[in-house]
N, C-alpha and C positions, 0 to 999 in steps of 0.2 A: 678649592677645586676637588672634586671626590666623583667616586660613582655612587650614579642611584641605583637604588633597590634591585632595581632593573636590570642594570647594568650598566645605562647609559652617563654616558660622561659630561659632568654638571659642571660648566664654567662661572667661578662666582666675580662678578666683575668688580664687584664692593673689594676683593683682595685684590685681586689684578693692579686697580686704581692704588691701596695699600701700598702695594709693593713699590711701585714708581714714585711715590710720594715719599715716601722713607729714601728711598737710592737718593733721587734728587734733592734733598735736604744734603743726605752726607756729600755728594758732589758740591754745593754750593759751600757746604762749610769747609771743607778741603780747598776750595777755590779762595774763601776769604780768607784762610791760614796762610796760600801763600801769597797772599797780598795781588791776586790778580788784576792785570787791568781791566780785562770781560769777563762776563758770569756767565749763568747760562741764559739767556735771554740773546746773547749776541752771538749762539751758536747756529748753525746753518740747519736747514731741519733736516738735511743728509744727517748732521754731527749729533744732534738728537735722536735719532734713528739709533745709531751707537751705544749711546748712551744707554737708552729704554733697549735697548736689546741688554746690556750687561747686568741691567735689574732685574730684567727677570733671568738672564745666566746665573746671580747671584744666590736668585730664590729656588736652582734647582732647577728652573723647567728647559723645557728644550727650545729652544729658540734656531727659525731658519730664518734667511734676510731674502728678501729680494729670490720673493719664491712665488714659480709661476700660477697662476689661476689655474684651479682643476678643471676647468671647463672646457680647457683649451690643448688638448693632447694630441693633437692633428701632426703628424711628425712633420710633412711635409712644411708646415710653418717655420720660418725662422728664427730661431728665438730670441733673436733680437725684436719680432716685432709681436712677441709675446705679452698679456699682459701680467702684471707680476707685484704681489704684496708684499709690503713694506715687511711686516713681520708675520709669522707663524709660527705658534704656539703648542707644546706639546707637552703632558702632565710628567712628572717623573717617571720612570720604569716603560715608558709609551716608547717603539722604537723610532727612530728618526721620520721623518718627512722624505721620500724618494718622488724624483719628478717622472711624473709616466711615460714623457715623450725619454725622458734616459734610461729609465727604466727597460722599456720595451728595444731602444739600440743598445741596451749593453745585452739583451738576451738575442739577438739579433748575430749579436758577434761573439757571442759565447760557446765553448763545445755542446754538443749535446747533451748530456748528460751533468752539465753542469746546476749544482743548486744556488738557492738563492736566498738572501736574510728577508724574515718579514720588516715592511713598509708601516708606518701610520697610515691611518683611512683618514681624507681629507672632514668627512664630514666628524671627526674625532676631535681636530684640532680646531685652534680658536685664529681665526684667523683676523688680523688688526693692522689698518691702517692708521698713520700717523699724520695728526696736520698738528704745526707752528704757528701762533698767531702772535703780534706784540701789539700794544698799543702807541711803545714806542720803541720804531722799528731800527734796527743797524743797517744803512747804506756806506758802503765803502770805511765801515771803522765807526761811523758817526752816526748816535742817534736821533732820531729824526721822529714826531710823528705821522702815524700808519694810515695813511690819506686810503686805504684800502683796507684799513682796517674791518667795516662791517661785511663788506662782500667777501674778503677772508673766511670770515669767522663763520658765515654760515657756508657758501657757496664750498670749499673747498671741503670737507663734512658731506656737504649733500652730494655730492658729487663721489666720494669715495662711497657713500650707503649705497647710491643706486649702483654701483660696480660690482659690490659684494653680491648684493641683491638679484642681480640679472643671474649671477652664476648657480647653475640648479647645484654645482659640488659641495657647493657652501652653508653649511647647517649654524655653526654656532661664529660669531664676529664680531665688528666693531670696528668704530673709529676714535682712535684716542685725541683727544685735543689737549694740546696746552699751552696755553693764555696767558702769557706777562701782563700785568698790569700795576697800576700807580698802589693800589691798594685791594685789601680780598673781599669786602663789601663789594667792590664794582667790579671784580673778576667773579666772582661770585653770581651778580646779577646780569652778566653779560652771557653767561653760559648759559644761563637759565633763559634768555632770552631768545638766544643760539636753539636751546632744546623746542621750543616752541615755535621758530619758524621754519624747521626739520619736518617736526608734526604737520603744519599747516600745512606746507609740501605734500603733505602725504606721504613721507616715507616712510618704512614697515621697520619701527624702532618701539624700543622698550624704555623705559624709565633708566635715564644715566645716573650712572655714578660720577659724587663727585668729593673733591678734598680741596683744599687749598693751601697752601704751604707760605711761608715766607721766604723771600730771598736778599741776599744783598744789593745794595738800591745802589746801584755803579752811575744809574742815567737814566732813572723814572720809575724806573719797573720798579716794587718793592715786593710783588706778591706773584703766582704763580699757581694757575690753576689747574688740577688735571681732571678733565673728566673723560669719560667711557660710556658713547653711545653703542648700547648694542642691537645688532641687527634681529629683528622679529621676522622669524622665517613663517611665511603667509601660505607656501607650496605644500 
């Protein structure tokens, strides 16, 4: 991640992916050290959310959770029925993420003459959604296979692009996927599959990044794949 020339700020998603892939190796091997009974594969994709936010806390960048769409600053909304990404991304030294509908009520109730710290610009950050896929899924503790496995693995993807997509705030994005599976040839070739009926869709995406890791095989999964489709802004 750096600035161009220009000035403008280059999110490189080849690290991005790095960086998750590295955390999640040391989270799994920490997990096999103390002899876990679940890995990560049986974690909830709230609990992955966590996770992937502390990898990239780890690598330095700013990370905000469950941060609203900038497209939608209408104060009168409630923010409960706001919509809101999973993660947001901010380079070192960039100051934090401020939400504009708090933004504008805390100057609202502020004295007059009071200042204010500068904000990140949304179109600065990297904004990323998070989907979980297994091919063998945890129901109630118990492995199972993911009888929704294919409709996962794309629909829930296409479905976060075109959200990103609709928001004119939204310059640079993504949606991270990560894929358990039996083995990384077939996580491998499921992503890639994954990427290709994104395309046919017509969604406005760029060529993903992707890595594949190993994991410990507690209950099929043995491998784990993370890729980063990013949003191609068309506007």
């Amino acid at each position: 991640m750096q600035h161009s020339p220009g000035g403008a700020i280059m999110w490189m998603t080849d690290q991005l992916v790095s960086i998750v892939a590295g955390y999640l190796s040391e989270v799994d091997a920490a997990l096999a050290c103390e002899q876990a009974v679940y890995g990560l594969d049986a974690m909830s994709e709230v609990e992955l959310h966590a996770v992937v936010a502390q990898a990239f806390t780890a690598a330095h960048l700013g990370v905000a959770r469950e941060f609203p769409y900038p497209a939608s600053p209408d104060p009168a909304v409630r923010d409960s029925a706001r919509e809101r990404c999973d993660l947001v991304l901010t380079l070192p030294g960039m100051p934090p993420m401020v939400d504009p509908v708090a933004a504008a009520r805390t100057r609202l109730a502020a004295p007059l003459f009071a200042t204010s710290e500068p904000d990140a610009e949304a179109p600065d950050a990297f904004w990323l959604e998070l989907k979980a896929v297994a091919q063998l899924a945890f129901v109630e503790g118990v492995p199972v296979p993911n009888r929704s496995y294919g409709s996962l693995l794309v629909g829930g993807p296409a479905a976060d692009l075109a959200k990103l997509a609709r928001d004119a705030g939204i310059e640079r994005g993504g949606v991270l996927v990560l894929l358990f599976g039996a083995e990384a040839e077939g996580v491998r070739h499921d992503l890639g599959v994954m990427a290709s009926e994104l395309v046919r869709r017509d969604l406005p995406i760029s060529s993903p990044s992707v890595e594949v890791i190993a994991i410990a095989d507690r209950a099929g999964n043995a491998a784990c794949g993370i890729s980063l489709v990013p949003l191609r802004v068309v506007r």
